[in-house]
N, C-alpha and C positions, 0 to 999 in steps of 0.2 A: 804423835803426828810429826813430819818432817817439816824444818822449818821452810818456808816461802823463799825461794831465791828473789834476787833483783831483778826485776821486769827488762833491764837490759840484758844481761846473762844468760837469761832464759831465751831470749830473741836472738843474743849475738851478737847486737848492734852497740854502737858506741852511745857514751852518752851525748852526742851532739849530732848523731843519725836524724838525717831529714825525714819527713812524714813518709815519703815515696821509699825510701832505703827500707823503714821501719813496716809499712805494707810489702813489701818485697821479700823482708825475710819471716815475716807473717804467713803469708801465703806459703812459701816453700817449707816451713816448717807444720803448719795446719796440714797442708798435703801429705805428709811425708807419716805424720803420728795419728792423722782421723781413723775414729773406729772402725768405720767401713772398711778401714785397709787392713785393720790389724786385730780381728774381732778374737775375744776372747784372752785379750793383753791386756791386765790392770796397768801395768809401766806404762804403755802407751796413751790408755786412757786420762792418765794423770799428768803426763806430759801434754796431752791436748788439752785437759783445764788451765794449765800453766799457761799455754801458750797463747788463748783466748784471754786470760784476765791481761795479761802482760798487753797483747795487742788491746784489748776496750781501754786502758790506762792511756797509752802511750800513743795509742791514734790519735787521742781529744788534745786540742793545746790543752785547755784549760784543767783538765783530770793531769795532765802530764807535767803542766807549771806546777801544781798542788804536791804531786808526788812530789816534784825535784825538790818542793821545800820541805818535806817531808824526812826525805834522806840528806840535806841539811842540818837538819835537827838533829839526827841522829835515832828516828824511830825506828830506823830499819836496822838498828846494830844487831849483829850476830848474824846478819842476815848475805852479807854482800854489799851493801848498799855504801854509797860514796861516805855517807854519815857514819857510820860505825866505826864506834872506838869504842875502848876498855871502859867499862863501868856504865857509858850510855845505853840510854832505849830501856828496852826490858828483854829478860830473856824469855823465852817461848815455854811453853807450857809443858811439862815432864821435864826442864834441864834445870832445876835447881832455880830458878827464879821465882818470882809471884807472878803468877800467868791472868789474864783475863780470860774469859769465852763470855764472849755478850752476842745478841742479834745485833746489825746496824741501827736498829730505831733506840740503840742505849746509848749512844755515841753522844748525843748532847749533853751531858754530864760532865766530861771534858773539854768542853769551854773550846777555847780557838783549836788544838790541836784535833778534839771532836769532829768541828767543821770539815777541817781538812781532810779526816778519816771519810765522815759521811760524802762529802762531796766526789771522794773519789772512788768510793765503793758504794754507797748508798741509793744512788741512780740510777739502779738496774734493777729490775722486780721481774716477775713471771712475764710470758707472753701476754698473757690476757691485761696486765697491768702495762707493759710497752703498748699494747694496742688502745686504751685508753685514755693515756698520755698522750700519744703521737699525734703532731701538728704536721698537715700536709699546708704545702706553702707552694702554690705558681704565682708566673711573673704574670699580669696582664698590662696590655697597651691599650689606652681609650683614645679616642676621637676630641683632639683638642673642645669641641664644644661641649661634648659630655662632661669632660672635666669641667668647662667653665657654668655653663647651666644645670648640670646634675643628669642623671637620667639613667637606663639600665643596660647592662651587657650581659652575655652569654660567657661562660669560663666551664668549664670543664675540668672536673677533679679524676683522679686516681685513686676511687675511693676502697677501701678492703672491705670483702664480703667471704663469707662463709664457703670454702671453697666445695664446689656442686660433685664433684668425686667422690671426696673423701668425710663428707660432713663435718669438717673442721678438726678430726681427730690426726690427720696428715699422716695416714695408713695406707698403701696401696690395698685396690681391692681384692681380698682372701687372705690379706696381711695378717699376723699375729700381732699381738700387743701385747710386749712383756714391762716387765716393772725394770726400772732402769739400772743399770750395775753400777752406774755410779754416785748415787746419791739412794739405791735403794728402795724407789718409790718415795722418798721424805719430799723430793724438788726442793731442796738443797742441801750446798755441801757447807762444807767448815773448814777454814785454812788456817794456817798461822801469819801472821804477818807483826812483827816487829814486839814480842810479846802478849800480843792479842790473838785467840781464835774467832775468827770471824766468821758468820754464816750468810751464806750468799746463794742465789736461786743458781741452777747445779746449770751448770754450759754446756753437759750434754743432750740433757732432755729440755733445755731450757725451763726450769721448774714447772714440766709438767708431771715429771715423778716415771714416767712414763713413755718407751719408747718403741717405735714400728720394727717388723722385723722387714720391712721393704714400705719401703717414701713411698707417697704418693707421688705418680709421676704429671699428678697439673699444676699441683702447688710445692714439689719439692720438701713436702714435709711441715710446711708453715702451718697447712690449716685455713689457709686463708688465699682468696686471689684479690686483683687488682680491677674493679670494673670503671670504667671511664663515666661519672657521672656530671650530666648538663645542666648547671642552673645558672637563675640572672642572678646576676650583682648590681645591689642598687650605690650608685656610684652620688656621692652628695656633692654639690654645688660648690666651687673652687676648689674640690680636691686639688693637691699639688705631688710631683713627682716624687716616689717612693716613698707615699700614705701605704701604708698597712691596715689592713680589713679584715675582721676575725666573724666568719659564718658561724653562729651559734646553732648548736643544733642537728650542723651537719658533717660533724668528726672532722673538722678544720679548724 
């Protein structure tokens, strides 16, 4: 396996690229190596896993604080990364060093360093486990006396539902469904990163193992659409400015 470049390198951008620089050459680069463009190219299709993990890293502060301390340490030697020096980190698996290969959920074994791994790789699972997770959050404005005496309002969510086309498979209709070329049908892949291989739900089929041979054209391939759901909110008695409210119950 080819070791894992620096998430900068890969991108292009400096290591003190602002979020906007750092989407800017996300985008131009995604554009340029997406499968659709370049079907039947493993170089390409590997260059767009790169390019995806590097952007999920480097978009988040907090994934991207984590990293930087990371290549501080020097985990990422042999790799690029500002950390590397002679004798640090670990070398990658087939070059003569003692290699790891673990899934994410074995990373708590290593203690604080672990954290760091889990935290910045560990966060991302299948579709269906993003959609499970996912906290949808609007602002609402009440009526100075509902705040003061309590009482109910109407909100409106963005809720995800089953998209009515493609019955959540994100196939257009007479589409093919082949197993995916880059992870194989597994729904995920394995990279190296700083003497570790690590397995992670694949960024082309998004760990569904499994990919359309044409999108669906209502949901774009998700699976899933957005339908505007109306309920009350029961607002309690001297709530005060920027109270947060969590709907049990109703994927919020």
């Amino acid at each position: 396996m080819a070791p894992q470049r620096d998430y900068y390198q890969i991108l292009g951008v400096s290591e003190t690229a602002t979020t906007d620089e750092i989407k800017k050459a996300f985008r131009r680069l995604a554009k340029q190596h997406h499968p659709d463009r370049n079907p039947n190219n493993p170089q390409s299709a590997e260059r767009f896993k790169e390019i995806n993990e590097a952007h999920d890293v480097l978009s988040d502060p907090e994934k991207r604080k984590k990293y930087d301390q990371l290549r501080r340490y020097g985990a990422f030697a042999g790799y690029g990364g500002a950390g590397s020096r002679p004798g640090s980190g670990g070398a990658p698996p087939g070059a003569g060093g003692a290699g790891f290969d673990f899934d994410l959920s074995d990373l708590g074994s290593f203690g604080g360093l672990g954290d760091l791994f889990s935290s910045i790789f560990g966060r991302r699972g299948t579709r269906e486990e993003e959609d499970a997770d996912e906290v949808i959050e609007v602002t609402v404005s009440i009526p100075f006396k509902v705040a003061a005496l309590g009482g109910k309002v109407p909100i409106t969510l963005p809720m995800p539902e089953v998209c009515p086309t493609c019955g959540g498979k994100g196939a257009a209709p007479g589409a093919t469904i082949k197993t995916c070329p880059e992870c194989k049908g597994r729904g995920t892949v394995s990279f190296g990163q700083g003497g570790f291989a690590v397995n992670r739900p694949c960024p082309l089929c998004r760990g569904k193992g499994h990919i359309p041979s044409e999108r669906c054209p209502t949901c774009q391939g998700t699976g899933e659409v957005r339908v505007e759901k109306r309920l009350m909110l029961t607002v309690q008695s001297g709530t005060e400015d920027g109270t947060r409210v969590r709907l049990h119950g109703q994927g919020a």
